[in-house]
C-alpha angles and dihedrals in degrees: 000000000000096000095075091069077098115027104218112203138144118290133328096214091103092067106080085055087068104084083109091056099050118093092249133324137246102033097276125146132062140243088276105043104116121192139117111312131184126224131200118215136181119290092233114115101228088058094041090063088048101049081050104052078042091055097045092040097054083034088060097059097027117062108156086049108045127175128229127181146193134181115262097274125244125292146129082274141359090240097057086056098052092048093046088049089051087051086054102047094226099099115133127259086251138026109189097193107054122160110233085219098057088050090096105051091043085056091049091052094055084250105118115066104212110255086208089069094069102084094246093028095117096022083064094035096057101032080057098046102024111195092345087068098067091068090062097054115103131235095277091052084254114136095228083174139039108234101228117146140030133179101194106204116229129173112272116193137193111249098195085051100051098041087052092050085055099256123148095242102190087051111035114184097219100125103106143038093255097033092053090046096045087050087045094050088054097048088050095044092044095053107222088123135021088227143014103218120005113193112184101261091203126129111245117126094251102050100098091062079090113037105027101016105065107042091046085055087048086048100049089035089239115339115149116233087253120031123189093340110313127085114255101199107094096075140096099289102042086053082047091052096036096046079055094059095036082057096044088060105033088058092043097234080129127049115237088194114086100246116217106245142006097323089198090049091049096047087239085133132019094217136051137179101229142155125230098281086074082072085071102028091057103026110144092347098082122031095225143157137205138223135152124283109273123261120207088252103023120264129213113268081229093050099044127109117197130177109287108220095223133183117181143191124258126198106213132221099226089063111114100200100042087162092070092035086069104043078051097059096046093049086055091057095041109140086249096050088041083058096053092041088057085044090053106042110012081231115145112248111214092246126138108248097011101165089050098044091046085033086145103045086056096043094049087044105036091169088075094046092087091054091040092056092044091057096081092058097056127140111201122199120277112286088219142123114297100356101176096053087051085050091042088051100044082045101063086039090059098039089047095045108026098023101047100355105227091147131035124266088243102046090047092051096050095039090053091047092062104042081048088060100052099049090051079055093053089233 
């Protein structure tokens, strides 16, 4: 779920003490040293048995390079981790869970070995990712990341709700600007619920991958929040997303206050904006229904682009045997492996024609067709310098101006977009 954009966990003081873990130290090796490696993946159950059934199976057949793992050890972020494990000099050969926006900072810190520079390293990147893999190269054309994963958000919406409220729910009307709010406005003035759609409203830098992100990625039919260099935002269409969710809170129709819990599972709001882990995290639990994120004049599902969700996989310098690092990784994202990955987690691998290769998987689970087919229209976040600090200061912007509008849509837009700027210009 989206909390695991930062994986909060204990404390990150153990990780200085994991030089003996890592897959070597130092930086040392090159792209053809082969010997045993270690990988850290995700703490959540459904990607541990997979990374498990992935290790014995390449273990079987590999004795001299075997493979041992570990979760990503405890931290106030996964991310803070992984850097101070790059300081260190102790991180693994592989981290099957990095964040696309961290990419950036772990290459500025020496830490990502440049997948480009194996000999087949783009010619299997792209064949497996097809378009979607160029958003994920960096400034000098390198892949410092593996695209793997995606979790494309969508609107989920409470079925029982809406039909209390009086809604038609096999047939919500949430395709455009006026259509969403006029449905948003019912739900709030009937009561069964305090609120329609319920974003957190806090202020870390990633949370408007799920309120901003994806419907200005719906309204501009993919474009990134930075492209080649400059900020898009203040444009048309950001003034046309930002002016939705400024209306969404001045109305109320979305609290501006972090509410303790799942607000969808609560029934606290009727809406959410969720990836297709929510299919297994709601179940049965919640009678709910999915359709694309709303464009100001309504967009074909089919049409439609939405944020990825992505988490990616980083080959690290301190590996010593970067050779069997890679045939590792590639292993990992085998077709087959990707098949058993999809079959695990529901999760969307970054494969080209994803819904015909796995035409079976998505027969046999139809609630995850809609989220296979919106993988291939995914928009992931800016591959540029400091992009934290670009998402931290849109972020304040937004929370200042939409959330408790204490600045106008227009001023916000404008003033981000030149701070943005500056920091891709490392200004």
């Amino acid at each position: 779920m989206r909390r695991r954009i930062l994986s909060t966990v204990a404390a990150a003081t153990g990780i200085l003490a994991l030089t003996a873990c890592s897959g070597g130290g130092g930086g040392g090796g090159d792209t053809d040293a082969r010997g045993p490696i270690t990988i850290w993946y995700s703490n959540n159950a459904a990607e541990i048995s997979w990374g498990e059934q992935m290790i014995d199976a390449w273990n079987a057949d590999h004795p001299d390079e075997q493979v041992t793992a570990q979760e990503i050890p405890a931290g106030s972020s996964s991310e803070e981790v992984i850097s101070a494990a790059i300081t260190a000099g102790n991180a693994p050969c592989l981290i099957f869970n990095t964040s696309p926006a961290a990419v950036p900072g772990f290459e500025r810190q020496g830490g990502l070995v440049n997948l480009s520079d194996f000999p087949d390293g783009d010619d299997y990147i792209t064949a497996r990712s097809g378009e979607l893999a160029e958003q994920y190269r960096s400034d000098d054309g390198g892949f410092y990341q593996l695209p793997w994963k995606s979790n494309p958000v969508m609107i989920f919406y409470n079925k029982d709700l809406f039909a209390a409220a009086g809604l038609d729910p096999e047939n919500p009307q949430l395709s455009t600007y006026e259509d969403f709010l006029a449905t948003a406005r019912t739900i709030k003035e009937s009561g069964v619920a305090p609120f329609a759609i319920n974003p957190a409203p806090t202020s870390e830098f990633f949370q408007s991958w799920f309120d901003f992100y994806p419907l200005y990625a719906a309204q501009t039919g993919g474009t990134q929040l930075v492209q080649d260099g400059q900020s898009t935002f203040d444009d048309d269409s950001g003034k046309a997303v930002a002016n939705f969710w400024a209306t969404i809170y001045s109305e109320q129709l979305a609290g501006n206050e972090q509410y303790q819990g799942d607000a969808f599972a609560d029934a606290y709001a009727a809406m959410a904006i969720v990836g297709p882990w929510a299919v297994q995290v709601y179940g049965d639990d919640v009678n709910w229904g999915a359709v694309p994120v709303p464009t100001e004049n309504g967009t074909d599902a089919a049409d439609t682009w939405t944020f990825s969700d992505a988490k990616n996989v980083g080959l690290f310098t301190a590996c010593d045997n970067k050779g069997t690092a890679w045939d590792v990784l590639k292993f990992a994202t085998s077709e087959e492996q990707d098949g058993a990955w999809l079959e695990a987690t529901g999760q969307m691998p970054l494969r080209q024609d994803l819904t015909d290769t796995y035409a079976d998987y998505f027969t046999a689970n139809p609630a995850y067709q809609l989220f296979g087919d919106q993988a291939a229209r995914t928009v992931e976040v800016p591959n540029v310098s400091n992009s934290v600090e670009v998402w931290q200061t849109f972020r304040d912007g937004y929370s200042k101006s939409i959330i408790f509008g204490e600045e106008g849509v227009d001023s916000f837009l404008s003033g981000a977009a030149e701070q943005i700027n500056g920091l891709v210009a490392g200004n």
